[in-house]
N, C-alpha and C positions, 0 to 999 in steps of 0.2 A: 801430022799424020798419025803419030801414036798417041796422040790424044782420045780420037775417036775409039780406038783399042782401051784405051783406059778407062774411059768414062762408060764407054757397053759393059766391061768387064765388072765394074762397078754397081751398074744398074743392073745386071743381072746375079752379082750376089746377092743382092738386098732383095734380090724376087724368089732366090733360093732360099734363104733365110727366112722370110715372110710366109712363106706358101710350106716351110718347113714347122717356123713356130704354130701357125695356124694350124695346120693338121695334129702335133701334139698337144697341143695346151687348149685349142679350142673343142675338135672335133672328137680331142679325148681316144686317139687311137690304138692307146695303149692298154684303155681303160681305166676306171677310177672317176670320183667323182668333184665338184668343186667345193672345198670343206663350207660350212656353215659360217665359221666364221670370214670366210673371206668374202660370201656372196650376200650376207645379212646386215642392210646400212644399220640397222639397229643397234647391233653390236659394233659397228667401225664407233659407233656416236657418242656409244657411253665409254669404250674402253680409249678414245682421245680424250674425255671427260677425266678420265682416271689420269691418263698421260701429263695432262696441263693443268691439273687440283696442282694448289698453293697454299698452305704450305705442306710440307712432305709429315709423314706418319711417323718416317723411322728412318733410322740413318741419319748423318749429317747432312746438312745443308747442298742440294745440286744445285746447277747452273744445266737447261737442256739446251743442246746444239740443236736449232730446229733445223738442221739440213740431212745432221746425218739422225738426228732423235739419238743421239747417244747422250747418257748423263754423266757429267764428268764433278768430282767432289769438289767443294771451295775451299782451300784452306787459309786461314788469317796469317798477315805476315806478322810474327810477333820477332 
């Protein structure tokens, strides 16, 4: 019986949430715009380009975690 309590309460977070994010991030209700770099595949295409070039400019040697995209240094066991 408190199941159904559970699972409405549930479905209807996820309808508050949804219908909350929507109105800010979509409909923009705050104002403000979607920056360039975030709505231009152009730009996603080269600067993953940049991301995943082999080998690196400067710096020691990374290893990238492609989950989190963080670079973490390598260092040799001597």
């Amino acid at each position: 019986m408190a199941g159904k309590y559970i699972i409405s309460a549930l479905a209807g977070s996820f309808a508050v949430a949804w219908a909350c994010d929507h109105l800010i991030a979509d409909r923009k209700i705050f104002g403000g715009t979607t920056p360039s770099t975030v709505s231009n595949q152009e730009w996603w295409a080269e600067t993953d380009k940049k991301f995943q070039a082999w080998p690196r400019t400067a710096g020691p040697p990374v290893v990238m975690n492609p989950i989190s995209r963080q670079n973490f240094i390598v260092k040799s066991r001597d």
